[in-house]
ZASETI-220989 format. One record per atom (N, C-alpha, C): x, y, z; residue in three letters. Coordinates in steps of 0.001 Angstrom, whole numbers, padded with zeros to 6 digits. Example, Ala and Ser with C-alpha at 12.3 -4.5 7.8 and 13.67 -1.06 7.14 Angstrom:
((013190; -005690; 007800); ala)
((012300; -004500; 007800); ala)
((013200; -003300; 007800); ala)
((012850; -002250; 007080); ser)
((013670; -001060; 007140); ser)
((012900; 000030; 007870); ser)
This chain:
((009550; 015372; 006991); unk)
((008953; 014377; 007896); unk)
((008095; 013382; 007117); unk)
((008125; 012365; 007624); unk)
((007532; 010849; 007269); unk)
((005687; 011097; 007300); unk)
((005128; 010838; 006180); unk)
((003730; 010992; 006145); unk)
((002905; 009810; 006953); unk)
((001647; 010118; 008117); unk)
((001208; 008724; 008162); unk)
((000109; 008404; 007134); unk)
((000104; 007693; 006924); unk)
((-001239; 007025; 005827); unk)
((-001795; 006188; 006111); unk)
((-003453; 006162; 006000); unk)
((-003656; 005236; 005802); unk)
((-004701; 004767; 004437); unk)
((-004289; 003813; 003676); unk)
((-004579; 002866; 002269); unk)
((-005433; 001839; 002377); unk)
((-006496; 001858; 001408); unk)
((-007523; 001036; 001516); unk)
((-007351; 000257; 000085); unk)
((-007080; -000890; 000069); unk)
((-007322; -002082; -000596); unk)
((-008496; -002802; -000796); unk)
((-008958; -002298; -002088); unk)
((-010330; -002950; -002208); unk)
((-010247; -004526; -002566); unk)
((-009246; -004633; -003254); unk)
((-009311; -006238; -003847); unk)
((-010162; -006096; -004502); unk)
((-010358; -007786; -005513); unk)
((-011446; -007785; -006618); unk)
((-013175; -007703; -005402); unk)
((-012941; -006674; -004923); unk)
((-014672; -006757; -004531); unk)
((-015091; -005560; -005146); unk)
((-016729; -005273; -004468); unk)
((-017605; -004006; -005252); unk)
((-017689; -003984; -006795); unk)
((-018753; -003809; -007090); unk)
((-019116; -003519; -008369); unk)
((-019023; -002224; -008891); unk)
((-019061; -001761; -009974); unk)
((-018627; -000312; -010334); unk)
((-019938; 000528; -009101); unk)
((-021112; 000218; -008986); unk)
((-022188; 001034; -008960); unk)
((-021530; 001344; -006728); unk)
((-021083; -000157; -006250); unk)
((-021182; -000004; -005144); unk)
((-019702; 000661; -004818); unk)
((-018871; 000432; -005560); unk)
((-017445; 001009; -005683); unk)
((-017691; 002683; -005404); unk)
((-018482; 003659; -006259); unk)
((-019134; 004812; -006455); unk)
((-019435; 005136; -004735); unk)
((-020662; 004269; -004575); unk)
((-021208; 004479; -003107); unk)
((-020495; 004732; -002360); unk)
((-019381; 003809; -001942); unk)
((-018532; 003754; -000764); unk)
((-017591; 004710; -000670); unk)
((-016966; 005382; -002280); unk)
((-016207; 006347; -002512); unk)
((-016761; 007517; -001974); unk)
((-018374; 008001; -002271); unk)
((-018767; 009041; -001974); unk)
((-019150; 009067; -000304); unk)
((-019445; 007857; 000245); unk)
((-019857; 008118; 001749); unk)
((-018699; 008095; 002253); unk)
((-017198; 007599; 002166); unk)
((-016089; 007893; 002862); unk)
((-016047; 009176; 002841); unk)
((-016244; 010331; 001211); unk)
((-016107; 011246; 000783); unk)
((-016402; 012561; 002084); unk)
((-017603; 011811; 001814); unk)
((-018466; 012432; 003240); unk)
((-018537; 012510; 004220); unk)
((-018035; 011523; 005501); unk)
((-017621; 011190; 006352); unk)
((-016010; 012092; 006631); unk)
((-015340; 012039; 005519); unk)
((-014003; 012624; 005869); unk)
((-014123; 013929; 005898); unk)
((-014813; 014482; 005147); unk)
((-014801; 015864; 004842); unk)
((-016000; 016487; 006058); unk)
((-016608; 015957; 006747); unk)
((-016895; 016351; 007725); unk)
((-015961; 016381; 008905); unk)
((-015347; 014900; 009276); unk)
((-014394; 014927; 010402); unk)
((-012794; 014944; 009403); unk)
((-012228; 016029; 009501); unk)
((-011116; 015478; 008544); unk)
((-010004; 014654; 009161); unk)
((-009470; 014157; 008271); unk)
((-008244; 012701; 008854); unk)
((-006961; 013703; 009267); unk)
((-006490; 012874; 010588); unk)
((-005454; 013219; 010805); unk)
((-004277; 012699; 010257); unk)
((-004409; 012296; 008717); unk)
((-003360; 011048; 007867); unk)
((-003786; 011156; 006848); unk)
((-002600; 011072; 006089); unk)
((-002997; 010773; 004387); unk)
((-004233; 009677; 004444); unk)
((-005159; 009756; 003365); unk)
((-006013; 008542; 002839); unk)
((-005836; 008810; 001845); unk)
((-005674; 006982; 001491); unk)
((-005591; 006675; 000011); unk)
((-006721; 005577; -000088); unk)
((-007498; 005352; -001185); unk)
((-008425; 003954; -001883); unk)
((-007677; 003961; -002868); unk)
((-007099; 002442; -003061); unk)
((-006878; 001789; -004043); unk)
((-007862; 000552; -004178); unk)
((-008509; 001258; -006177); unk)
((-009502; 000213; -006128); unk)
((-009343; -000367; -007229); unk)
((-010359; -001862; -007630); unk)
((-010480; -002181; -009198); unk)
((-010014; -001187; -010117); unk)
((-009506; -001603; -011245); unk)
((-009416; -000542; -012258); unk)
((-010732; 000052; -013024); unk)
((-011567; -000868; -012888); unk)
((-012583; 000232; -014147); unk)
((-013916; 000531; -013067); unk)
((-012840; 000984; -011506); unk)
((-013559; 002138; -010647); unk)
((-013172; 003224; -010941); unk)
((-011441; 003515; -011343); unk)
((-010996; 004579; -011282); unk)
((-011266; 005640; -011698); unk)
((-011694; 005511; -013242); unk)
((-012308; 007180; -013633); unk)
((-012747; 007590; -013085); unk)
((-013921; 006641; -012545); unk)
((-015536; 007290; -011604); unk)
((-015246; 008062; -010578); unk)
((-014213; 006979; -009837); unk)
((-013899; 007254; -008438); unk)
((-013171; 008634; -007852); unk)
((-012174; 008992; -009026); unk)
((-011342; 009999; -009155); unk)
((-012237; 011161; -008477); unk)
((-013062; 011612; -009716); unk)
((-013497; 012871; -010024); unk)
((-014253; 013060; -008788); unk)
((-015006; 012396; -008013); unk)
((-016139; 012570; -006691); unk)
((-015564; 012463; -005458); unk)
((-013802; 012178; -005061); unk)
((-013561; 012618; -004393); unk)
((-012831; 013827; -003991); unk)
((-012310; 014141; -002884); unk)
((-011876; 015427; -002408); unk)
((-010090; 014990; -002580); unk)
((-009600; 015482; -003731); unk)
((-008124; 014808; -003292); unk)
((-007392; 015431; -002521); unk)
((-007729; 016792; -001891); unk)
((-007157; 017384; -000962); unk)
((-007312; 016356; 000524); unk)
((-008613; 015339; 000256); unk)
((-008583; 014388; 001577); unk)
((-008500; 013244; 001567); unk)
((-008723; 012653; -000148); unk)
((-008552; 011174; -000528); unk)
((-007833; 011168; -001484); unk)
((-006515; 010330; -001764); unk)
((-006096; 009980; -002838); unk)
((-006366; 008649; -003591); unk)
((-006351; 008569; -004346); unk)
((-006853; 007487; -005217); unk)
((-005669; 006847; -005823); unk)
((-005991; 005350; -006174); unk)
((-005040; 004709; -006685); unk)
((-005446; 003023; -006905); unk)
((-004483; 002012; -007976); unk)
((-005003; 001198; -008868); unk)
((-004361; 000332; -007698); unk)
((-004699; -001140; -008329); unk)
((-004595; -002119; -007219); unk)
((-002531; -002550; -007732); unk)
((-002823; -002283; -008963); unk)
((-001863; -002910; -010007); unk)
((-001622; -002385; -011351); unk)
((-000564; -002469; -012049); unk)
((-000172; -001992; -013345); unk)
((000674; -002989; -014323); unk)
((000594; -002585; -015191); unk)
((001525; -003672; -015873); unk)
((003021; -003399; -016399); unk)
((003872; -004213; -016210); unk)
((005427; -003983; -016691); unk)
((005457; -003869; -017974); unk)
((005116; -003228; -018580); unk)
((005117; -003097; -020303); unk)
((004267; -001768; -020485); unk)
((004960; -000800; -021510); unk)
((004564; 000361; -022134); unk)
((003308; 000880; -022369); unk)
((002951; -000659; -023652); unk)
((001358; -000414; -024019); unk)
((001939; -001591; -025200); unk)
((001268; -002112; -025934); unk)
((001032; -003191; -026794); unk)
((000050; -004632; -026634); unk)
((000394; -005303; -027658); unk)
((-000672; -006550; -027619); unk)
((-000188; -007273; -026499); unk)
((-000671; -006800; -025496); unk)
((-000958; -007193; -023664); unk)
((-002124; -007431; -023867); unk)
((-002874; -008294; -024196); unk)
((-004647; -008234; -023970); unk)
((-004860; -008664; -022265); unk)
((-005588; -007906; -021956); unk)
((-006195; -007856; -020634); unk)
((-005299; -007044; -019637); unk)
((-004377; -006278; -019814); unk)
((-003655; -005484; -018886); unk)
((-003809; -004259; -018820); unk)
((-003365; -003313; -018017); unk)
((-003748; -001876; -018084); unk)
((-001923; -001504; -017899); unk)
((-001367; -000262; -018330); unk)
((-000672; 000049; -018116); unk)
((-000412; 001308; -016738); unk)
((000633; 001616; -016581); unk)
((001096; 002329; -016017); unk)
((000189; 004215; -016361); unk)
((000378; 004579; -017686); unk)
((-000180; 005229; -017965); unk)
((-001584; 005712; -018338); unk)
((-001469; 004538; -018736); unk)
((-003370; 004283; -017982); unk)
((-004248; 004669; -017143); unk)
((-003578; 003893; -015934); unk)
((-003861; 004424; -014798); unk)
((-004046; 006121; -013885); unk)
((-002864; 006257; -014357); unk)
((-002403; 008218; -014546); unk)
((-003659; 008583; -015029); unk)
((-003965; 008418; -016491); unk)
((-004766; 009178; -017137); unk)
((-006103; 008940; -016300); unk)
((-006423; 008359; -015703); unk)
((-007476; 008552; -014655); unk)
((-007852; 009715; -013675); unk)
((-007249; 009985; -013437); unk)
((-006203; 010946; -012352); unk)
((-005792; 010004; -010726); unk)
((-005798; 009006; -011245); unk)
((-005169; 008335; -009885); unk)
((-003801; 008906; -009338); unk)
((-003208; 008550; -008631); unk)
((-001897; 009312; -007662); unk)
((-001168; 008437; -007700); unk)
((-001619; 007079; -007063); unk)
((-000771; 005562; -006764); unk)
((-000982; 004798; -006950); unk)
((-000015; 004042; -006759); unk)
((-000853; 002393; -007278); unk)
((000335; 001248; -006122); unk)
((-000872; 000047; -005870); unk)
((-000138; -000622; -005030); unk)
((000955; -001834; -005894); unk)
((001933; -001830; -005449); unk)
((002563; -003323; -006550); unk)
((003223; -004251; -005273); unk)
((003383; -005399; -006206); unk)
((004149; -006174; -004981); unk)
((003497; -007036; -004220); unk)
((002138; -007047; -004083); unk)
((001136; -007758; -003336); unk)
((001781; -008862; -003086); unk)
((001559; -009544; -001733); unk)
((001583; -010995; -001998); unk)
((000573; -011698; -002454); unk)
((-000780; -011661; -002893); unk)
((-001287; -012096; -003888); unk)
((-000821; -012242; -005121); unk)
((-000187; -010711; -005576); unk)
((000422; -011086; -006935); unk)
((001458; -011773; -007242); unk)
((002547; -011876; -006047); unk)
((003297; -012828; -006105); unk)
((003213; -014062; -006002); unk)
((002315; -014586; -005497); unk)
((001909; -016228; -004548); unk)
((000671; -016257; -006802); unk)
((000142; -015423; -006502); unk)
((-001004; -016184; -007866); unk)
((-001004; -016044; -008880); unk)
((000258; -014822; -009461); unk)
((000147; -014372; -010840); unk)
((002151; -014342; -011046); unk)
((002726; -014836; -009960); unk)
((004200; -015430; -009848); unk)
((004803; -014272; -010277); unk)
((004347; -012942; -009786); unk)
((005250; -011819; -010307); unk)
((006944; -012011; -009602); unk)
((007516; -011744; -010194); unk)
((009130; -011567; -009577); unk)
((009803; -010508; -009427); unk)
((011370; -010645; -009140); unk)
((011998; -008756; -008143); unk)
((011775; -007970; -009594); unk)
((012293; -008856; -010848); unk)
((012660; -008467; -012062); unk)
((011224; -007820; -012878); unk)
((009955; -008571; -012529); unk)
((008723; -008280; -012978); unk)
((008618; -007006; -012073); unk)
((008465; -006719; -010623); unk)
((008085; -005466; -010192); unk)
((009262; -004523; -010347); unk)
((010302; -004510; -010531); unk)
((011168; -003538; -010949); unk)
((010929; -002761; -011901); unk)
((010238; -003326; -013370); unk)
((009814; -002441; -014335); unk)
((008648; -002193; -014210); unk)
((008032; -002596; -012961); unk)
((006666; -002199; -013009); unk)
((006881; -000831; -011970); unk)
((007702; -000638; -011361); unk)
((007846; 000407; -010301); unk)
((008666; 001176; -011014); unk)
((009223; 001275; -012505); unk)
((010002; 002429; -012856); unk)
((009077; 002901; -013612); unk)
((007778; 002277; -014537); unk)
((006806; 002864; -014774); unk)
((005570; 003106; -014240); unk)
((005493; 003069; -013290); unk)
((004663; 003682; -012506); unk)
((005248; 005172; -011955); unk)
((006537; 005176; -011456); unk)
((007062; 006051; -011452); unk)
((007590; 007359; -013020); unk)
((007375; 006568; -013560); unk)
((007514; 007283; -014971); unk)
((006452; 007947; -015188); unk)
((005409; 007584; -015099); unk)
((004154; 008336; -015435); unk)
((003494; 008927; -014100); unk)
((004672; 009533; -013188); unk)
((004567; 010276; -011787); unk)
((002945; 009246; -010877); unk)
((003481; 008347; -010731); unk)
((002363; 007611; -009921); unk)
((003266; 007029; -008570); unk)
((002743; 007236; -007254); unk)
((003779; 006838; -006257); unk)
((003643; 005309; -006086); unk)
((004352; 004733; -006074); unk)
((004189; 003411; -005883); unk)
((003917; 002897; -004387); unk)
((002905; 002425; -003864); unk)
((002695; 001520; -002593); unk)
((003404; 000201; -002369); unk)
((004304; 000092; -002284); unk)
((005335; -001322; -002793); unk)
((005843; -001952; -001139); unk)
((004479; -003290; -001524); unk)
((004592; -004413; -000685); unk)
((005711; -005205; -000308); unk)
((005738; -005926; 000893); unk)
((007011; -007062; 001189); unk)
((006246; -007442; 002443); unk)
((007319; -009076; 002453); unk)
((006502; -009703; 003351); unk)
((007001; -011069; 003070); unk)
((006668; -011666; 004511); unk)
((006772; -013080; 004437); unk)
((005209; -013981; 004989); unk)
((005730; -015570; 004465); unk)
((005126; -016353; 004076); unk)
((004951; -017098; 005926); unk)
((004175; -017792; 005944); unk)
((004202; -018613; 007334); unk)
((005592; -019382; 007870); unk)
((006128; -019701; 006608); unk)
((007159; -021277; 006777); unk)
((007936; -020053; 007103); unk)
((008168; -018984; 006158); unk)
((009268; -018269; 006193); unk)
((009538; -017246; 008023); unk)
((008015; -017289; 007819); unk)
((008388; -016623; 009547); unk)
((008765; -017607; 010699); unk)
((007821; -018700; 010601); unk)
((008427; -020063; 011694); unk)
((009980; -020201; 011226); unk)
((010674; -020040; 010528); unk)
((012072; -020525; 010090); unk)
((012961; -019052; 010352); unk)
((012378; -017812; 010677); unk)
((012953; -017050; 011373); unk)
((013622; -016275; 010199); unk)
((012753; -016296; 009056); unk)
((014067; -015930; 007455); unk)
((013060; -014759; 007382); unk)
((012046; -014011; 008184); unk)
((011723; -012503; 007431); unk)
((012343; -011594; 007150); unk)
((013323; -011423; 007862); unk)
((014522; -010314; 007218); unk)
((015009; -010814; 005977); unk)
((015661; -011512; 006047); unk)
((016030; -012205; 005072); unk)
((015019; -012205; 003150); unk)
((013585; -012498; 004007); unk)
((012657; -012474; 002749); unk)
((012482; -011045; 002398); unk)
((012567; -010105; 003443); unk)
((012258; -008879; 002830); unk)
((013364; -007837; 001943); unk)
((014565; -008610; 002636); unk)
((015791; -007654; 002095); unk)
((015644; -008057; 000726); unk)
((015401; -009096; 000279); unk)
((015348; -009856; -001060); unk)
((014286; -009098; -001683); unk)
((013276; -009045; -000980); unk)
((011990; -008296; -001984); unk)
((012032; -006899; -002483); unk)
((013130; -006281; -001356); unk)
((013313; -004865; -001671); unk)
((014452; -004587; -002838); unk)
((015042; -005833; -003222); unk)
((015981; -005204; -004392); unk)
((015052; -004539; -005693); unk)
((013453; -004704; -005756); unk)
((012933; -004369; -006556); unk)
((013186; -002719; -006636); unk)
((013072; -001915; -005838); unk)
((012931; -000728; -005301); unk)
((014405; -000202; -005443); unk)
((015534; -001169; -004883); unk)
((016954; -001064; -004310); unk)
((017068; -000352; -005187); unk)
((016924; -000647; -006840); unk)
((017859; -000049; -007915); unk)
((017429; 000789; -008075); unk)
((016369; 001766; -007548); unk)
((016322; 003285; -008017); unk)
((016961; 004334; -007299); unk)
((016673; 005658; -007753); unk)
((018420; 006755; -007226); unk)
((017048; 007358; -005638); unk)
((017832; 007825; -005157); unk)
((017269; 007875; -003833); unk)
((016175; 008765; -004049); unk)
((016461; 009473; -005406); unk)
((014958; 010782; -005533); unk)
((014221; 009593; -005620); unk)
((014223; 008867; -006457); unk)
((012970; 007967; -007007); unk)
((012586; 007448; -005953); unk)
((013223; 006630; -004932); unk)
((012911; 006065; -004025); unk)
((012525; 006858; -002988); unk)
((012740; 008426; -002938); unk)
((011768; 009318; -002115); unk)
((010291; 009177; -002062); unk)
((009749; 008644; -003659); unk)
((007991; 008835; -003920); unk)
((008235; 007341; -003696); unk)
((008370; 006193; -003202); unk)
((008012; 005503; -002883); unk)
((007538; 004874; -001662); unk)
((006162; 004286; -000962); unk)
((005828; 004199; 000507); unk)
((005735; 002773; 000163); unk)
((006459; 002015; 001455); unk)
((006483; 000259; 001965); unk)
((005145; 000369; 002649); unk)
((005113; -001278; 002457); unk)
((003489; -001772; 003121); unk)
((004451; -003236; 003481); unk)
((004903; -003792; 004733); unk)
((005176; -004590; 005516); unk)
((003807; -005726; 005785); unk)
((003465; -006555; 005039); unk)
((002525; -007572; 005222); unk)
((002785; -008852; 005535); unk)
((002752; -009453; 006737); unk)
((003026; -010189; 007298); unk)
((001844; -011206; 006568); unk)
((002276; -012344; 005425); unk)
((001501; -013357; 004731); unk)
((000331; -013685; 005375); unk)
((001140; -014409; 006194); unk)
((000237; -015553; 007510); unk)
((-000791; -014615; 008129); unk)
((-000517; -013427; 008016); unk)
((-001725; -012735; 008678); unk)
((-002580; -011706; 008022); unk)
((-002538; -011923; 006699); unk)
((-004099; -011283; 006100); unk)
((-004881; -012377; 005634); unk)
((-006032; -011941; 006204); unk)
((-007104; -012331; 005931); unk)
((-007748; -013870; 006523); unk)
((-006632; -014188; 007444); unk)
((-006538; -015114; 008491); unk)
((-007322; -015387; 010233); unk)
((-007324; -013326; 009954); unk)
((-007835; -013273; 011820); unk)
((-006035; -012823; 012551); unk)
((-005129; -013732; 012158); unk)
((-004534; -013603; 012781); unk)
((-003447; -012440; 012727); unk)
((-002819; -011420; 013458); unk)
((-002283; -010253; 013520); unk)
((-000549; -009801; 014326); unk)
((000120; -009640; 013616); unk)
((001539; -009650; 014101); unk)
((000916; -008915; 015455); unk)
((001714; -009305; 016605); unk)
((001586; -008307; 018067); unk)
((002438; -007421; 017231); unk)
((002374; -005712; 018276); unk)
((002245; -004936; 017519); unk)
((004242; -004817; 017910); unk)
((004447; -005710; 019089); unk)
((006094; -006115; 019119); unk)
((006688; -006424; 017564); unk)
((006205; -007699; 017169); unk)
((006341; -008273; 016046); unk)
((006546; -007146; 014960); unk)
((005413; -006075; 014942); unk)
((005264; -005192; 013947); unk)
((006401; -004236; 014211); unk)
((007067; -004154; 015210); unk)
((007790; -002729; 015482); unk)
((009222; -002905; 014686); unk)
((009480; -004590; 015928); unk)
((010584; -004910; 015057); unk)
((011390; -004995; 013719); unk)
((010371; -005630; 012835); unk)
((010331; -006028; 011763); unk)
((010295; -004680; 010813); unk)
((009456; -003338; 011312); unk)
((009378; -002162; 010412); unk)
((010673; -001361; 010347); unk)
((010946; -001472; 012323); unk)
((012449; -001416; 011972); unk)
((013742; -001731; 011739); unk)
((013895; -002812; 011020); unk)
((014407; -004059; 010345); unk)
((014677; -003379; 008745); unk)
((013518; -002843; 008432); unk)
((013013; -002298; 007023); unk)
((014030; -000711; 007290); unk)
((013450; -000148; 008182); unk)
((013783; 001138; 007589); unk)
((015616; 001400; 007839); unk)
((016374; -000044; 008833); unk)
((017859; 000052; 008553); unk)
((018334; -000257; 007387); unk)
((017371; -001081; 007004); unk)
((017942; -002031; 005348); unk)
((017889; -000693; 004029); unk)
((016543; 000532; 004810); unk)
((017263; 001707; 003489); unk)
((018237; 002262; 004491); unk)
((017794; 002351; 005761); unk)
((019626; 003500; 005608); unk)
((020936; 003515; 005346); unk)
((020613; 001856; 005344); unk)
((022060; 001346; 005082); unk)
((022295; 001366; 003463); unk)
((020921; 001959; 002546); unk)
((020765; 001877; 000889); unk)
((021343; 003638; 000801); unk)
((020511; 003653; 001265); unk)
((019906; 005403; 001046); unk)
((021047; 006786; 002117); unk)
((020649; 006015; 003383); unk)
((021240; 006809; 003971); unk)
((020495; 007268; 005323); unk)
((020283; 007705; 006492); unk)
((019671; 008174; 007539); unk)
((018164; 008999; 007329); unk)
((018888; 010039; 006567); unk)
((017649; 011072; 006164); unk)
((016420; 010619; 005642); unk)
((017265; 009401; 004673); unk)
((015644; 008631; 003127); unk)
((014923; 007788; 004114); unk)
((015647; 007038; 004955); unk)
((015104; 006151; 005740); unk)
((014116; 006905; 006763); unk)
((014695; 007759; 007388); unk)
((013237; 008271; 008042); unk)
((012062; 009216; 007469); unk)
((012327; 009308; 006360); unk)
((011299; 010137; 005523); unk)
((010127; 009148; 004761); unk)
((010768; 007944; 004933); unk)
((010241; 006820; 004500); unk)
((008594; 005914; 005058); unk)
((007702; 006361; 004226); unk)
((006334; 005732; 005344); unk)
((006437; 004355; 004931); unk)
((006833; 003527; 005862); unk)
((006134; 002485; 006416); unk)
((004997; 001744; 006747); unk)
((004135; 001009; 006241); unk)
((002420; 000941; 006327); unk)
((003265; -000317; 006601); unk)
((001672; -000883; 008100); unk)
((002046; -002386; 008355); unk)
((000076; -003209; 007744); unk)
((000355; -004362; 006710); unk)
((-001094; -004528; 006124); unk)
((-000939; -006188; 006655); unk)
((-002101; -006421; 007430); unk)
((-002384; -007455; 007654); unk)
((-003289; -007739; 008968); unk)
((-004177; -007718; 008618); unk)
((-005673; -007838; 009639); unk)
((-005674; -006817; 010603); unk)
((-005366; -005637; 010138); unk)
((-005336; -004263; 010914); unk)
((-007160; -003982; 010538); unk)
((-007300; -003608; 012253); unk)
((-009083; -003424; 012384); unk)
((-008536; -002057; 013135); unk)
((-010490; -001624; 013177); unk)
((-010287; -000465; 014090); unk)
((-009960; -000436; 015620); unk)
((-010320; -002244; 016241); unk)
((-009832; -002666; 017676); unk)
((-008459; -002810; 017651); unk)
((-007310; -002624; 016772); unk)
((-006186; -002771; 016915); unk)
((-005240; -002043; 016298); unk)
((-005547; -000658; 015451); unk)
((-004983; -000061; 014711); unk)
((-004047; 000608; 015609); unk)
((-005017; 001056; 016785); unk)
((-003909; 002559; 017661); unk)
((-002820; 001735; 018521); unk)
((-002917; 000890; 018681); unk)
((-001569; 000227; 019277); unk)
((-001048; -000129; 018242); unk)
((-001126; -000680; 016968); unk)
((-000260; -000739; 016244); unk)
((000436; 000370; 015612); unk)
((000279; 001289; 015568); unk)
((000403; 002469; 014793); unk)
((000790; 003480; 016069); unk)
((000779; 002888; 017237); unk)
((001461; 003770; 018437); unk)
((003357; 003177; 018289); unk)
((003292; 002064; 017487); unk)
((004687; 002279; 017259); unk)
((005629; 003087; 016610); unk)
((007107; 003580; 016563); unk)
((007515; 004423; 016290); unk)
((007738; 003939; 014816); unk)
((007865; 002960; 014454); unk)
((008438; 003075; 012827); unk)
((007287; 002103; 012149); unk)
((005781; 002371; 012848); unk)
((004558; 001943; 011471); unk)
((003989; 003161; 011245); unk)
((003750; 003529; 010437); unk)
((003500; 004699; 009813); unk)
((001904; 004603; 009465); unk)
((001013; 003664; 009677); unk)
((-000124; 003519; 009277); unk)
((-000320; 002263; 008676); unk)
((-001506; 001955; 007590); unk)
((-001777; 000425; 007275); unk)
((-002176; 000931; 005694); unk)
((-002075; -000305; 005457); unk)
((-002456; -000626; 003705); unk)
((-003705; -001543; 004388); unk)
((-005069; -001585; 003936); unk)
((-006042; -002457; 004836); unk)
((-006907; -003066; 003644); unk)
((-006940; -004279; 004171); unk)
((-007689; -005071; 003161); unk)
((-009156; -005047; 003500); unk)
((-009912; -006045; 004418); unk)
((-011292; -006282; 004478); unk)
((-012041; -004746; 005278); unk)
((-011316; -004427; 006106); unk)
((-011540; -003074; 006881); unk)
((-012037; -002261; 006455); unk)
((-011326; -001952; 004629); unk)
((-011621; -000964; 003825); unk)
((-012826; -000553; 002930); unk)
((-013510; -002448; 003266); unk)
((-014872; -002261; 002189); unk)
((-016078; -001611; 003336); unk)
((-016013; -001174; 003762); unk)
((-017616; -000497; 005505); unk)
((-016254; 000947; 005591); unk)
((-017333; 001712; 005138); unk)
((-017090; 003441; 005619); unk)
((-016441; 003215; 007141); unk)
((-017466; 002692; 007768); unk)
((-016913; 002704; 009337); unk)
((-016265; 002204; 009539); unk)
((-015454; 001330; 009557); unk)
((-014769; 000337; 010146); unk)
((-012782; 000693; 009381); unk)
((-012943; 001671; 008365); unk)
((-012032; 002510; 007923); unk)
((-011948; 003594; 008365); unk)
((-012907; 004116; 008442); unk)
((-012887; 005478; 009347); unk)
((-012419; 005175; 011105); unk)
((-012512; 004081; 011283); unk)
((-012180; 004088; 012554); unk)
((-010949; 003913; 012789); unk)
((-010296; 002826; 011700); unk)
((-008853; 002779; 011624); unk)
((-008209; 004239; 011266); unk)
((-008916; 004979; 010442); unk)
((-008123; 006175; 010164); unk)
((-007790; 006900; 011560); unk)
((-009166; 007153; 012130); unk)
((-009366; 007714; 013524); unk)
((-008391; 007511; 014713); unk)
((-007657; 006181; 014107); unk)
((-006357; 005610; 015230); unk)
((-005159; 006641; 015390); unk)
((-005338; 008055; 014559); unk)
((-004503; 008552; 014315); unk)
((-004805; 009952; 014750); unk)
((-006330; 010045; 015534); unk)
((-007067; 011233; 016219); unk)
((-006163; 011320; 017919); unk)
């Protein structure tokens, strides 16, 4: 059976000291009420050591925002795949549309970034999504089948440890929020495009996260649909509460 999750996206915010804080009061908060759903924080990278060791990974998993398509060499300023691992992180998110829209990653750039991440047993959180023009023009299927050839080429084990995050562009960090119609459709749009890869079984084993201005006033109807599996959450994720409440969508 299909895990629900829900993933917290820190983005470049928090400082190492407040990164710590927030790790340990979620810490706390969960382990008093425990989640009825995977949790994951994916944060800055030079949170991760810290962050690792002070939580409960039996209730939080941890994981990098990003990794780099290359081994290890004169990359100045990148972290690798293994890197990350050696933290004890679990996952890491790739695919962002940030990273695509600002750092012009491509299918060919996250492809080797998702076979090493997977190489050094890290599950990949691997984004898709369309753009505003692309949804007014009615091409999101279309944009996503394209984004998923990154993923396409691995053998169905590999693509077992991998969980989608469905981010509708136009709506992070906008206010504005797919109806949770919009969201149903579209997730299950996604999970025919693997069965028709994979097969029936991969496709429903497959979590689905929908990320894009998911709050705690709108999580449980979104996530009362049958094929969203939970959220990848951006601003939500920096306030203990306001994550905990989204988690809670799942009480």
């Amino acid at each position: 059976m299909r895990k629900n999750i829900v993933a917290g996206n820190w983005k470049m915010n928090k400082n190492l000291q407040e990164g710590i804080a927030l790790a340990k009061e979620l810490n706390e908060v969960l382990t008093a009420d425990k989640p009825n759903c995977d949790v994951i924080i994916c944060t800055p990278f030079i949170h991760l050591a810290s962050v690792t060791p002070i939580v409960d990974k039996n209730i939080i998993g941890v994981g990098a925002e990003n990794c780099a398509d290359k081994v290890s060499g004169a990359y100045t300023g990148e972290v690798s795949a293994e890197m990350v691992a050696s933290t004890g992180a679990q996952y890491v998110i790739l695919g962002h549309s940030e990273r695509r829209a600002y750092y012009h990653e491509t299918v060919e750039i996250l492809e080797e970034k998702v076979k090493l991440a997977l190489a050094n047993n890290l599950k990949p959180i691997f984004c898709i999504g369309e753009v505003l023009e692309e949804r007014e023009a009615n091409k999101q299927n279309e944009v996503v089948e394209a984004q998923l050839a990154s993923v396409f080429s691995l053998s169905a084990e590999d693509f077992g440890k991998v969980i989608l995050a469905y981010e509708p562009v136009w709506a992070i960090g906008t206010g504005k929020t797919a109806t949770p119609e919009q969201a149903q459709e579209i997730h299950a749009h996604i999970r025919s495009l693997v069965a028709a890869k994979y097969g029936q079984e991969v496709a429903e084993n497959t979590s689905i996260l929908y990320g894009g201005s998911c709050k705690p006033s709108n999580a449980k109807e979104l996530f009362a649909n049958p094929d969203v599996d939970g959220g990848l959450i951006g601003g939500a994720a920096l306030k203990a509460a306001d994550f905990k409440g989204i988690i809670d969508a799942f009480k």
